[in-house]
PDB file with one MODEL, atoms N, CA, C and O in Angstrom:
MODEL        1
ATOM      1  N   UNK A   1     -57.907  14.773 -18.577  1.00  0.00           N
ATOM      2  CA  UNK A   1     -56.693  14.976 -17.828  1.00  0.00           C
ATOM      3  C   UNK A   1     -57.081  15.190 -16.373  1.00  0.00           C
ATOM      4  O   UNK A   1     -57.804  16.144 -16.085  1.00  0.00           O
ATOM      5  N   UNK A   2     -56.673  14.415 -15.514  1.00  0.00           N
ATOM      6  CA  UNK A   2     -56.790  14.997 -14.114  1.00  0.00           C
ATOM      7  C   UNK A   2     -55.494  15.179 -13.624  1.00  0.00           C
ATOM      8  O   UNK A   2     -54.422  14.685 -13.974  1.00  0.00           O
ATOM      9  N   UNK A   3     -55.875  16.211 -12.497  1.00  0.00           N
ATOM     10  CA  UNK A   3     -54.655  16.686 -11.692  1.00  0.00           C
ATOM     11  C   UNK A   3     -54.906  16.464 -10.514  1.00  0.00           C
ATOM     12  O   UNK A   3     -56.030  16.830 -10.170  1.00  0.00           O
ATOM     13  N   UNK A   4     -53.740  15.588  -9.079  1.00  0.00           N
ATOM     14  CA  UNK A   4     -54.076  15.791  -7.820  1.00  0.00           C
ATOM     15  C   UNK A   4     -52.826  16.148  -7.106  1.00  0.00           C
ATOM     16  O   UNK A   4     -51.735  15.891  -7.615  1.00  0.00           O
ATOM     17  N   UNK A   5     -52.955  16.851  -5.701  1.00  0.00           N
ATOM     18  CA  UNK A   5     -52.444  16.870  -4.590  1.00  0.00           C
ATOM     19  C   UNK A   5     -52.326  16.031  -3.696  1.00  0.00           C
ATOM     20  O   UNK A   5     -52.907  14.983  -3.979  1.00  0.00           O
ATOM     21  N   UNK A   6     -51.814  16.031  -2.715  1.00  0.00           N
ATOM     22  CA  UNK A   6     -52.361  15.296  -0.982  1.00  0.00           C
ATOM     23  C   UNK A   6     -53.615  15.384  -0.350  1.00  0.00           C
ATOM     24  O   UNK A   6     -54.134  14.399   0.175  1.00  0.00           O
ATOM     25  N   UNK A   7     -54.117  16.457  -0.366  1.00  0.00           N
ATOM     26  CA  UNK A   7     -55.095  17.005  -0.026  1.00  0.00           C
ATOM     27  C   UNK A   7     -56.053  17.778  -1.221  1.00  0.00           C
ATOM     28  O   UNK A   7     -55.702  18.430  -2.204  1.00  0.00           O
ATOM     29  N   UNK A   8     -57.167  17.487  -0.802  1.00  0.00           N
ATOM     30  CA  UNK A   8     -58.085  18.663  -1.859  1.00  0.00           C
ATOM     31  C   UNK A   8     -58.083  20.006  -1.457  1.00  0.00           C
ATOM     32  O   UNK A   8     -59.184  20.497  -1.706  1.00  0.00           O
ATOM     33  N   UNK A   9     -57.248  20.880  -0.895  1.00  0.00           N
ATOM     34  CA  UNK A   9     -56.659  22.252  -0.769  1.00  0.00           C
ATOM     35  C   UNK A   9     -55.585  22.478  -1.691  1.00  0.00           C
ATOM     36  O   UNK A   9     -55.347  23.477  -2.369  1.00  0.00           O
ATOM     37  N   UNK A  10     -54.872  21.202  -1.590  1.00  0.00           N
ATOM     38  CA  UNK A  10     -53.207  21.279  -2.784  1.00  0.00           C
ATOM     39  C   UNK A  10     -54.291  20.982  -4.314  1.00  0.00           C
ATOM     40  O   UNK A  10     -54.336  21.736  -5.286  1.00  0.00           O
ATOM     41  N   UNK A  11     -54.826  20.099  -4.198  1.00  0.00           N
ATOM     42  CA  UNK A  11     -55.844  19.872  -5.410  1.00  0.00           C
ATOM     43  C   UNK A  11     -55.960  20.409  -6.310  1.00  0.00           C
ATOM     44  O   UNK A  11     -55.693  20.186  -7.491  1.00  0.00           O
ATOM     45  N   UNK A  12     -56.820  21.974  -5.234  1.00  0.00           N
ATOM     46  CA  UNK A  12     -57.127  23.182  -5.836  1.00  0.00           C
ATOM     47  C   UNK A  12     -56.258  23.687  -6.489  1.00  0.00           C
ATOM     48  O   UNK A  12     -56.502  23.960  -7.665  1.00  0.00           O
ATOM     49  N   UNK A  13     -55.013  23.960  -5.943  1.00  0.00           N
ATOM     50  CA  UNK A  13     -54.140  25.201  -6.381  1.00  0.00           C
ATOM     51  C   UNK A  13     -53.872  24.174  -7.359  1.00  0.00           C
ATOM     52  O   UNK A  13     -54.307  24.721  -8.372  1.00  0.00           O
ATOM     53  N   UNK A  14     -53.313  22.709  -7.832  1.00  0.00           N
ATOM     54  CA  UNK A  14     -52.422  22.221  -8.803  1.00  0.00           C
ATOM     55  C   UNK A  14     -53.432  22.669 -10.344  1.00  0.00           C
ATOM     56  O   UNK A  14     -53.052  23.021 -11.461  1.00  0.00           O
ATOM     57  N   UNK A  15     -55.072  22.422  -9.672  1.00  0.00           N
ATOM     58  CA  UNK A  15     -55.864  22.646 -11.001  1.00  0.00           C
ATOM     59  C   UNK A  15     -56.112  23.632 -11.351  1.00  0.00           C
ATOM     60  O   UNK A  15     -56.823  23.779 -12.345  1.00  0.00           O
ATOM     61  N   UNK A  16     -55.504  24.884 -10.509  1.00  0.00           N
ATOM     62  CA  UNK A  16     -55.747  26.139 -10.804  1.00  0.00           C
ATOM     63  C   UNK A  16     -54.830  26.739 -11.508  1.00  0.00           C
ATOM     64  O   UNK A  16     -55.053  27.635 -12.322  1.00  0.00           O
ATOM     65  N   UNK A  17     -53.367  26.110 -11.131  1.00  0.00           N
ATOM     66  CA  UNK A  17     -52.173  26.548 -12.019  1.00  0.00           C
ATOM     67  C   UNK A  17     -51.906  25.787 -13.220  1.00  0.00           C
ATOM     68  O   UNK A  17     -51.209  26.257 -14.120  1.00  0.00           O
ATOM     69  N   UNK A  18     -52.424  24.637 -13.279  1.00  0.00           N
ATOM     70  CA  UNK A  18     -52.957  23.832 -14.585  1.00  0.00           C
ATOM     71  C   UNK A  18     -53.644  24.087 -15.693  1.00  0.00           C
ATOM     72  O   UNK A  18     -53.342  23.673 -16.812  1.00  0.00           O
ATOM     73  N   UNK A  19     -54.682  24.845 -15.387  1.00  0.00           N
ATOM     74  CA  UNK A  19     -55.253  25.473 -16.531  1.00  0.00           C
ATOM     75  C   UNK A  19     -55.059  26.731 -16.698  1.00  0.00           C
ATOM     76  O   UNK A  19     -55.563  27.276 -17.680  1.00  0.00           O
ATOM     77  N   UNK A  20     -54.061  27.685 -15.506  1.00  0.00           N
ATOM     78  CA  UNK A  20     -53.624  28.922 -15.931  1.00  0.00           C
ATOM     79  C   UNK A  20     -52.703  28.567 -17.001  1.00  0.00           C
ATOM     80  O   UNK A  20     -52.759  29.193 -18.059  1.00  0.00           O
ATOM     81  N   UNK A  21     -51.699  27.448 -16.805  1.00  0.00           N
ATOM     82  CA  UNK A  21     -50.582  27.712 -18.273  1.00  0.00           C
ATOM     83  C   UNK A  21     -51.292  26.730 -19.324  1.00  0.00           C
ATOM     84  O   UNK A  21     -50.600  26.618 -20.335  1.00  0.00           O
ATOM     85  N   UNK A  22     -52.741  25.826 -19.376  1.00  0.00           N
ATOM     86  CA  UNK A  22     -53.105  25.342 -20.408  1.00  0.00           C
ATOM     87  C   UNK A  22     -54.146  26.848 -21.098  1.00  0.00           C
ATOM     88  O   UNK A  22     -54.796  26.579 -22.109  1.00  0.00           O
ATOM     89  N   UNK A  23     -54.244  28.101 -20.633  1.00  0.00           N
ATOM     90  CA  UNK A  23     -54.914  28.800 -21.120  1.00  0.00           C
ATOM     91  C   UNK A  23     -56.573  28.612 -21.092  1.00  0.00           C
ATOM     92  O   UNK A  23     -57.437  29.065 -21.843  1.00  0.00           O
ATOM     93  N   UNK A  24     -56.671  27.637 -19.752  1.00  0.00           N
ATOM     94  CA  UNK A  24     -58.208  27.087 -19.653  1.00  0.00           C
ATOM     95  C   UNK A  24     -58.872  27.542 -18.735  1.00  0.00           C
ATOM     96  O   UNK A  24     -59.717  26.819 -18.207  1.00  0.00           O
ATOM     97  N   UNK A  25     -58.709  28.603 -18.382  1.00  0.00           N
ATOM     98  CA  UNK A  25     -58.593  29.505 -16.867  1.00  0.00           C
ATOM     99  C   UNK A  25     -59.533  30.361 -17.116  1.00  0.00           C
ATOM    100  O   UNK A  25     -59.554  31.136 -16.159  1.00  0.00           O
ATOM    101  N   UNK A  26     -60.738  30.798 -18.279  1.00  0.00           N
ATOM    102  CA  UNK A  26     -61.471  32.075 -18.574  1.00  0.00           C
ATOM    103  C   UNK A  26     -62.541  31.374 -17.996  1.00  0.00           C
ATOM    104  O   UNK A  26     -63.141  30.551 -18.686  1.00  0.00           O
ATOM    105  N   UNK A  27     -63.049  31.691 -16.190  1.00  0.00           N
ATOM    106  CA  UNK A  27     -63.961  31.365 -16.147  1.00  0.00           C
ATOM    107  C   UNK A  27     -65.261  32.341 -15.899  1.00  0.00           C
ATOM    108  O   UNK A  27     -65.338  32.900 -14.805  1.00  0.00           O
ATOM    109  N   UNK A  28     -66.470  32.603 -17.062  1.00  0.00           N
ATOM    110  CA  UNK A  28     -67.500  33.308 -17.103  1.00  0.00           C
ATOM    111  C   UNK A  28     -67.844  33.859 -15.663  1.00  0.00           C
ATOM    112  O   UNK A  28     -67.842  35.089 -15.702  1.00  0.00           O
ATOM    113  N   UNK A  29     -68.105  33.427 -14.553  1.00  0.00           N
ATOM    114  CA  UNK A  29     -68.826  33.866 -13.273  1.00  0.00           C
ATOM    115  C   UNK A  29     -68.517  32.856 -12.391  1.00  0.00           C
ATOM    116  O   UNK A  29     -69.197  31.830 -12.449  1.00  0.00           O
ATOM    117  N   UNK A  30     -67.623  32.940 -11.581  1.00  0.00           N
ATOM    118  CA  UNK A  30     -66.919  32.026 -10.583  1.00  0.00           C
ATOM    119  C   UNK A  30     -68.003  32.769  -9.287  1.00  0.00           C
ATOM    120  O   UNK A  30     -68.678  33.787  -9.438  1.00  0.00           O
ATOM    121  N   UNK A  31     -67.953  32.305  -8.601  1.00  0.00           N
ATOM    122  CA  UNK A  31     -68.671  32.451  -7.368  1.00  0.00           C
ATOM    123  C   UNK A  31     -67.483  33.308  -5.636  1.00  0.00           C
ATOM    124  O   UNK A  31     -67.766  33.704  -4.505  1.00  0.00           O
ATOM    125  N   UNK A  32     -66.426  33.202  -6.330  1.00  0.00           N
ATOM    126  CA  UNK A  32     -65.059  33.833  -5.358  1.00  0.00           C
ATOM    127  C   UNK A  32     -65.337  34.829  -5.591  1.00  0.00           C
ATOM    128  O   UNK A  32     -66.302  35.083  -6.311  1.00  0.00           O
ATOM    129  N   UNK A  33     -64.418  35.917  -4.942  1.00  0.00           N
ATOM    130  CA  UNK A  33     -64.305  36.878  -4.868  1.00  0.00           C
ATOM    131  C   UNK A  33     -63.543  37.255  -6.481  1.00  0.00           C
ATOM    132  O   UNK A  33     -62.628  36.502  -6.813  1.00  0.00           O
ATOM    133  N   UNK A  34     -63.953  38.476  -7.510  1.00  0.00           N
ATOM    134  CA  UNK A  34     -63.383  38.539  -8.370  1.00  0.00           C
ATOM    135  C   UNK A  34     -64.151  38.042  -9.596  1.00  0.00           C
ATOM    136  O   UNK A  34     -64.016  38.491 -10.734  1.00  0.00           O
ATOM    137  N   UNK A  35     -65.032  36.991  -9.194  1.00  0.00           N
ATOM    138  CA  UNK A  35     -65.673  36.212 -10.252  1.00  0.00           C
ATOM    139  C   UNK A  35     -64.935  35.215 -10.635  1.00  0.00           C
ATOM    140  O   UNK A  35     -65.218  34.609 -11.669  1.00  0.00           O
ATOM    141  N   UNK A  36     -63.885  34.881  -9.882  1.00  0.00           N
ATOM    142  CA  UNK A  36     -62.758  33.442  -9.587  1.00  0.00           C
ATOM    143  C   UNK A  36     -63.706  32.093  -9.433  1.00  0.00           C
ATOM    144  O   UNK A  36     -64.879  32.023  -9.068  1.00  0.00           O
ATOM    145  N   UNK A  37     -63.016  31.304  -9.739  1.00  0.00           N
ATOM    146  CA  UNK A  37     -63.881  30.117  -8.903  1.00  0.00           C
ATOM    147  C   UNK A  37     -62.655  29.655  -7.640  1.00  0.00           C
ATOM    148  O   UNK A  37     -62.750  28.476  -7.298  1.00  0.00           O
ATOM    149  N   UNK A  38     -61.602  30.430  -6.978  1.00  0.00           N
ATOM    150  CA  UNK A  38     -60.967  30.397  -6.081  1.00  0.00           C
ATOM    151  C   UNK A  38     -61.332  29.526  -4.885  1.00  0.00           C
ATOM    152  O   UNK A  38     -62.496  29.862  -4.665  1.00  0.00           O
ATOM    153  N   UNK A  39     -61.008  28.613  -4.001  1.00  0.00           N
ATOM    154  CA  UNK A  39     -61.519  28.238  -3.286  1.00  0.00           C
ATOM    155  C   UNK A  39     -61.658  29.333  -2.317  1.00  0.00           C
ATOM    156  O   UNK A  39     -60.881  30.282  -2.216  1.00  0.00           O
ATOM    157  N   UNK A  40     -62.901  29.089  -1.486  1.00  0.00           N
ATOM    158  CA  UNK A  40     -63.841  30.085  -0.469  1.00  0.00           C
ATOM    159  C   UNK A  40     -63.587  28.961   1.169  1.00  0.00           C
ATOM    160  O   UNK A  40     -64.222  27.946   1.452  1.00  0.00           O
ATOM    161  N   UNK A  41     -62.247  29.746   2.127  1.00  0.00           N
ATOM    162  CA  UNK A  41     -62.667  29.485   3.131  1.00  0.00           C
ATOM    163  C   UNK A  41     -63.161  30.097   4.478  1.00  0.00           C
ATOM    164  O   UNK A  41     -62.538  30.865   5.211  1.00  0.00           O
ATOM    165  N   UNK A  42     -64.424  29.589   4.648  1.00  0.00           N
ATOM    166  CA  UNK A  42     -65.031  30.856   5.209  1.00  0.00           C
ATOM    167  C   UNK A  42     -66.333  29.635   6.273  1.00  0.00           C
ATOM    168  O   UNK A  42     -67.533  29.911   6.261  1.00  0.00           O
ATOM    169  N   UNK A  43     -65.885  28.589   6.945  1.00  0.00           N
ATOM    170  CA  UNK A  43     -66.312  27.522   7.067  1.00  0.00           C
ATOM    171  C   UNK A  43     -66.300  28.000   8.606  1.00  0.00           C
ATOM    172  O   UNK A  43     -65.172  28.064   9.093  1.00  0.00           O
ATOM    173  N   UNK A  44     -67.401  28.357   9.472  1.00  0.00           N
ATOM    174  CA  UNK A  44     -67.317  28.829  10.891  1.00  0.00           C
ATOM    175  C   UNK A  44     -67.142  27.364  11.943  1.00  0.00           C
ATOM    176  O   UNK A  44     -67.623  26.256  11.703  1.00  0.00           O
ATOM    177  N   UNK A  45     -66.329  27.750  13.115  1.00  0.00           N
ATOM    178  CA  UNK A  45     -66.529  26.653  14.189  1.00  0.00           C
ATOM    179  C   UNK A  45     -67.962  25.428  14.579  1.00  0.00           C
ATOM    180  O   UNK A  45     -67.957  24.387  15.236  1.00  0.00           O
ATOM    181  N   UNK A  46     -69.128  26.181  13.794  1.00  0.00           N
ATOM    182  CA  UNK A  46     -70.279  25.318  13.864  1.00  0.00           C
ATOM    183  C   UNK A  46     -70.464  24.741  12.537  1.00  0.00           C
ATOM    184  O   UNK A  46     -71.594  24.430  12.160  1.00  0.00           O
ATOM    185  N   UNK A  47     -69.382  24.565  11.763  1.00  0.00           N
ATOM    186  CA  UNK A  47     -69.980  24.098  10.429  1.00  0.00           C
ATOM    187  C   UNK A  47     -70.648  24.935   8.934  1.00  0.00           C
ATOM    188  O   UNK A  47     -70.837  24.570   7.774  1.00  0.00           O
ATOM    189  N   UNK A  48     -70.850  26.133   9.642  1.00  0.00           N
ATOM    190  CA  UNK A  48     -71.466  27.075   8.736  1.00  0.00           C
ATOM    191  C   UNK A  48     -70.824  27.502   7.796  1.00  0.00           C
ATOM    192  O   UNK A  48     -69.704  27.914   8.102  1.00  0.00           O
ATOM    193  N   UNK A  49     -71.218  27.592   6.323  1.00  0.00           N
ATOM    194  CA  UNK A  49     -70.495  28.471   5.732  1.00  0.00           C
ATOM    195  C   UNK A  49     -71.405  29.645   5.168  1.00  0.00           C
ATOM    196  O   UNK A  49     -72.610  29.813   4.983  1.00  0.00           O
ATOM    197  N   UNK A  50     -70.401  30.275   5.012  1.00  0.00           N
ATOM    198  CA  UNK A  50     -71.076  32.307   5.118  1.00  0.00           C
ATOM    199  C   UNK A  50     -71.233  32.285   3.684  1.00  0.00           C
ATOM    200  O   UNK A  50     -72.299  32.662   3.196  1.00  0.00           O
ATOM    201  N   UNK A  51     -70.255  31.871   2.938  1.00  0.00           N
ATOM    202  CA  UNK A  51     -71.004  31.819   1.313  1.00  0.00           C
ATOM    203  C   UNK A  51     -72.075  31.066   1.073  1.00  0.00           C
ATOM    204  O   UNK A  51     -73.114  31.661   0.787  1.00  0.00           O
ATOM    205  N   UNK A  52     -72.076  30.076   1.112  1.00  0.00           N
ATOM    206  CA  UNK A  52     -72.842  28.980   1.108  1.00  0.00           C
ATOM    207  C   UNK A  52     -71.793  27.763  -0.008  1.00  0.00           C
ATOM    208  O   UNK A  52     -72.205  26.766  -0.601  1.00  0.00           O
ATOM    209  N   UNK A  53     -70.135  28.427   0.036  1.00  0.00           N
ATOM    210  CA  UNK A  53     -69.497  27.355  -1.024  1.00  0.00           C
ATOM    211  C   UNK A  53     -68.362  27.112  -0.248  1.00  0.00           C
ATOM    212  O   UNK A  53     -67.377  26.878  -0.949  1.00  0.00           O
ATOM    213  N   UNK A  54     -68.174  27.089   0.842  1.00  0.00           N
ATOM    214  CA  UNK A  54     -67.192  27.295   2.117  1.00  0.00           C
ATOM    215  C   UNK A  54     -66.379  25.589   1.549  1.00  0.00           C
ATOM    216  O   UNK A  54     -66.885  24.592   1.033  1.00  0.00           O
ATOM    217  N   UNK A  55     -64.885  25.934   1.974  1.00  0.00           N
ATOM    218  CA  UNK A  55     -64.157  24.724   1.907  1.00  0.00           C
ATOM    219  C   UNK A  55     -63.649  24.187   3.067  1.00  0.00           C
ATOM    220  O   UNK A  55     -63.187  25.126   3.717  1.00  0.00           O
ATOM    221  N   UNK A  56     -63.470  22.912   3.784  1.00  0.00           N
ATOM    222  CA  UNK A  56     -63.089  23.194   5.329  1.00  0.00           C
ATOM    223  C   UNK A  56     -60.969  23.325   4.528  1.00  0.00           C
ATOM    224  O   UNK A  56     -60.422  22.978   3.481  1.00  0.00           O
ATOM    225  N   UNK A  57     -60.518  24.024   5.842  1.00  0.00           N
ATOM    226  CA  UNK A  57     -58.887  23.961   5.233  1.00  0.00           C
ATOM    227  C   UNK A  57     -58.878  22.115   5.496  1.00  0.00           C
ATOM    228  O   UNK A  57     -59.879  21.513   5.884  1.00  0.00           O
ATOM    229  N   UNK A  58     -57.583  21.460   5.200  1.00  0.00           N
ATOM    230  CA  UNK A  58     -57.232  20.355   5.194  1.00  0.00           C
ATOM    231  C   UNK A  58     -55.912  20.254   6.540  1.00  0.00           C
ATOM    232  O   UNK A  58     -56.059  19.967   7.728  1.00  0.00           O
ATOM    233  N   UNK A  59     -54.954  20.529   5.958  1.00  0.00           N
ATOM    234  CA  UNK A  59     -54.091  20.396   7.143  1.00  0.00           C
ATOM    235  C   UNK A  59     -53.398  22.017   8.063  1.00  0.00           C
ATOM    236  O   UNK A  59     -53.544  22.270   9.259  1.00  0.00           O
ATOM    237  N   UNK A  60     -52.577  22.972   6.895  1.00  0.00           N
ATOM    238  CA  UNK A  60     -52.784  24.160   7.774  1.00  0.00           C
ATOM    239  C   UNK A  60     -53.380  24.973   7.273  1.00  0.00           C
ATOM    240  O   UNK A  60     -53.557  25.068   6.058  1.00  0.00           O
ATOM    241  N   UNK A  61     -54.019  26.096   8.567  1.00  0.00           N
ATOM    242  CA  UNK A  61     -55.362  26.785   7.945  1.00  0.00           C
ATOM    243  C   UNK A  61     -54.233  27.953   7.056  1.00  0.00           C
ATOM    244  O   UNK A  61     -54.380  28.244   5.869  1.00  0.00           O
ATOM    245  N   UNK A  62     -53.085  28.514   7.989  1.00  0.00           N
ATOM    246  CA  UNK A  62     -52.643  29.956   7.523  1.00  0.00           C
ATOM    247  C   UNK A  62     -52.216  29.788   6.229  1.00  0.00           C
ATOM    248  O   UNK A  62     -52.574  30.601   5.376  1.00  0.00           O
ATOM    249  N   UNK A  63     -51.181  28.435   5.818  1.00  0.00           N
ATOM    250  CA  UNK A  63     -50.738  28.490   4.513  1.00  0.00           C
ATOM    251  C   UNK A  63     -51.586  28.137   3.344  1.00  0.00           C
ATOM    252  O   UNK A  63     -51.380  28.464   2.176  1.00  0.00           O
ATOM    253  N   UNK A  64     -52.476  27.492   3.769  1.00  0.00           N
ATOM    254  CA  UNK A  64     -53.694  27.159   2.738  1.00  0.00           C
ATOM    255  C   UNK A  64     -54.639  28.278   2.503  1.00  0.00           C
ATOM    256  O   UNK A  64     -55.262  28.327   1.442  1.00  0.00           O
ATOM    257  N   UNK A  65     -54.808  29.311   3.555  1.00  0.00           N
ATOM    258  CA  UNK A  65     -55.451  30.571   2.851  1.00  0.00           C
ATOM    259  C   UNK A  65     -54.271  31.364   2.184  1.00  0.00           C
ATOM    260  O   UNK A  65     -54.401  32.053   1.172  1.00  0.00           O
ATOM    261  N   UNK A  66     -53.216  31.196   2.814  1.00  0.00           N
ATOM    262  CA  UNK A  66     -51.901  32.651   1.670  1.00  0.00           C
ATOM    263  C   UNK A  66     -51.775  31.743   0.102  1.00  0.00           C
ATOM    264  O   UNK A  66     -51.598  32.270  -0.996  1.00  0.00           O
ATOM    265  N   UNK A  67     -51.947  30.037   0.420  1.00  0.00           N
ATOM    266  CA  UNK A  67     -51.784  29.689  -1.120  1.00  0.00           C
ATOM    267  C   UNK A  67     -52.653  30.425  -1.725  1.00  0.00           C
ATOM    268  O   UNK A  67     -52.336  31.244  -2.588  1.00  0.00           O
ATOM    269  N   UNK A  68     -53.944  30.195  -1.305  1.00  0.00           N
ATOM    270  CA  UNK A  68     -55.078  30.564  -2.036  1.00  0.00           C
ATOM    271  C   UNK A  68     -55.229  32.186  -2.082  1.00  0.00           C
ATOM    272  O   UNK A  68     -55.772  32.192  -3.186  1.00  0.00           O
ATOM    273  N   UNK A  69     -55.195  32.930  -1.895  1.00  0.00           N
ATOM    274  CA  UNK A  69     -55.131  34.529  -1.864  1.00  0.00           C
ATOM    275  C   UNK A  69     -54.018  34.909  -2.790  1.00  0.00           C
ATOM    276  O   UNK A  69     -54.088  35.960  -3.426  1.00  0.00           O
ATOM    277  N   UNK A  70     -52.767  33.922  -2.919  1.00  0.00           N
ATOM    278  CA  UNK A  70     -52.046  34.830  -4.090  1.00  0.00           C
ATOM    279  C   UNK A  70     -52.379  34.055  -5.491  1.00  0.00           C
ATOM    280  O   UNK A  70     -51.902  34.488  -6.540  1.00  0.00           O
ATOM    281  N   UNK A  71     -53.197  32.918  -5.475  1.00  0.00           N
ATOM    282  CA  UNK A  71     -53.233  32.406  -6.659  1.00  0.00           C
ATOM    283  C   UNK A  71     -53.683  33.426  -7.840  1.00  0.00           C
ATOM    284  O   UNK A  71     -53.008  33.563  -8.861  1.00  0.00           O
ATOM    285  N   UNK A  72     -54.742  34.039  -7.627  1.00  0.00           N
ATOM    286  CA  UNK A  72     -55.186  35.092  -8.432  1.00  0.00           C
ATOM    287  C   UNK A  72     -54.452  36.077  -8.604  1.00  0.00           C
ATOM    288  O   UNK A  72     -54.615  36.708  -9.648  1.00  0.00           O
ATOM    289  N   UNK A  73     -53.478  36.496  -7.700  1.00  0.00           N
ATOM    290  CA  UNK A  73     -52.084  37.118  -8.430  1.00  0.00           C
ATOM    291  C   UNK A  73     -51.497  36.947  -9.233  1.00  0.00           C
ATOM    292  O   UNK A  73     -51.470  37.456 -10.354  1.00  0.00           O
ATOM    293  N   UNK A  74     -50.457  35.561  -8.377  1.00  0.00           N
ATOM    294  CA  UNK A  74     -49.153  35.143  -9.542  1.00  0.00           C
ATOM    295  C   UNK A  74     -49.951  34.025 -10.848  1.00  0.00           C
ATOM    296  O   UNK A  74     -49.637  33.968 -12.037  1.00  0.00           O
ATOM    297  N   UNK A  75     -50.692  33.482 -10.356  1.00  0.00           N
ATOM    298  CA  UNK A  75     -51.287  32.715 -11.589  1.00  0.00           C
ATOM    299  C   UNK A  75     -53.001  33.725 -11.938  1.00  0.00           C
ATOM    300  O   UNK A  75     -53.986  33.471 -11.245  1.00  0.00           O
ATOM    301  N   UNK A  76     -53.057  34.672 -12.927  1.00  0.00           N
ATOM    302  CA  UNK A  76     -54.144  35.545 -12.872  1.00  0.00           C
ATOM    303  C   UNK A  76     -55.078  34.710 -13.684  1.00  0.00           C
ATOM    304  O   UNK A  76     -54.597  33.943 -14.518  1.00  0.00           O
ATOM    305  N   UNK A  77     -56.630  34.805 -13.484  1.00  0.00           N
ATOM    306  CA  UNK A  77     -57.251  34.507 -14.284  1.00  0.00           C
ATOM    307  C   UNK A  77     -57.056  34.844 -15.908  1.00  0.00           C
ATOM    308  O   UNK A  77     -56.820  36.031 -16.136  1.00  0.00           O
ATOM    309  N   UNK A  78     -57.115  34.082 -16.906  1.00  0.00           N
ATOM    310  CA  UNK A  78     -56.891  34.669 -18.217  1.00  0.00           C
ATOM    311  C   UNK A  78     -55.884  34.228 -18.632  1.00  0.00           C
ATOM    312  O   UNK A  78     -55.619  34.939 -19.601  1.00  0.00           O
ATOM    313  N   UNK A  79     -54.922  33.296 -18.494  1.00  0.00           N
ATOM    314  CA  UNK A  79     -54.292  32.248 -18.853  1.00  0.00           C
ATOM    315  C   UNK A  79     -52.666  32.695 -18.575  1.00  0.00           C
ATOM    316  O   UNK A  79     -52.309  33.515 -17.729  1.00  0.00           O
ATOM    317  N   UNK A  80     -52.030  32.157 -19.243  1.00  0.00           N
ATOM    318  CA  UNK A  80     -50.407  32.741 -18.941  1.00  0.00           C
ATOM    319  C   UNK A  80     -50.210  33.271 -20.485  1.00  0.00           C
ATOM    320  O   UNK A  80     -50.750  33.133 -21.583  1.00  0.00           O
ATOM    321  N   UNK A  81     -49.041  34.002 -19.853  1.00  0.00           N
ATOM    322  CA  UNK A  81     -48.239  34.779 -21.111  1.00  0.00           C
ATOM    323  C   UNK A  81     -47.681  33.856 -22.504  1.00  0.00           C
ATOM    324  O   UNK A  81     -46.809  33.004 -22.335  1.00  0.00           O
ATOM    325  N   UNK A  82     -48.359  34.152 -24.088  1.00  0.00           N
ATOM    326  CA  UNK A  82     -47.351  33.592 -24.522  1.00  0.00           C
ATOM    327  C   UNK A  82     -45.658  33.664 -24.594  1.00  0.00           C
ATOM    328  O   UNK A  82     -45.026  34.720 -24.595  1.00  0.00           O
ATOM    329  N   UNK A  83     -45.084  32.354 -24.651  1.00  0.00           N
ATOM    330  CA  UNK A  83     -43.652  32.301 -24.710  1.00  0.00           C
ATOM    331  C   UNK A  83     -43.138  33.231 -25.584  1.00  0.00           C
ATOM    332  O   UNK A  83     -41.921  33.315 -25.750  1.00  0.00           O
TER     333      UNK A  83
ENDMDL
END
């Protein structure tokens, strides 16, 4: 099954809320904050990234980090609620 966006920022979130309601979301040691595999943007003006797993944003930086910061909220690791 693949899932896409416009961008590989929308990408993220569609495959992230994809396998939160397929219940495919238990991931052992994600490298994010949390032990998420969340996307990490953290990509400095010279190219650098401070994790070493940095994503560049795609089109806007502010809404593409608030997508990504509440994903682990409203969609939590550990799948969705049964019906």
């Amino acid at each position: 099954m693949g899932v896409s966006g416009d961008t590989s920022c929308a990408d993220h979130a569609i495959g992230w809320k994809t396998r939160f309601y397929l219940n495919l979301d238990n991931v052992p040691g994600g490298v994010a904050p949390g032990g998420t595999d969340n996307i990490i943007y953290d990509i400095d003006g010279g190219g650098t990234r401070a994790s070493g797993f940095g994503h560049p944003h795609c089109l806007d930086a502010v809404a593409e980090s608030t997508v990504a910061a509440d994903l682990p909220v409203s969609f939590p690791v550990g799948g969705a609620p049964a019906p």
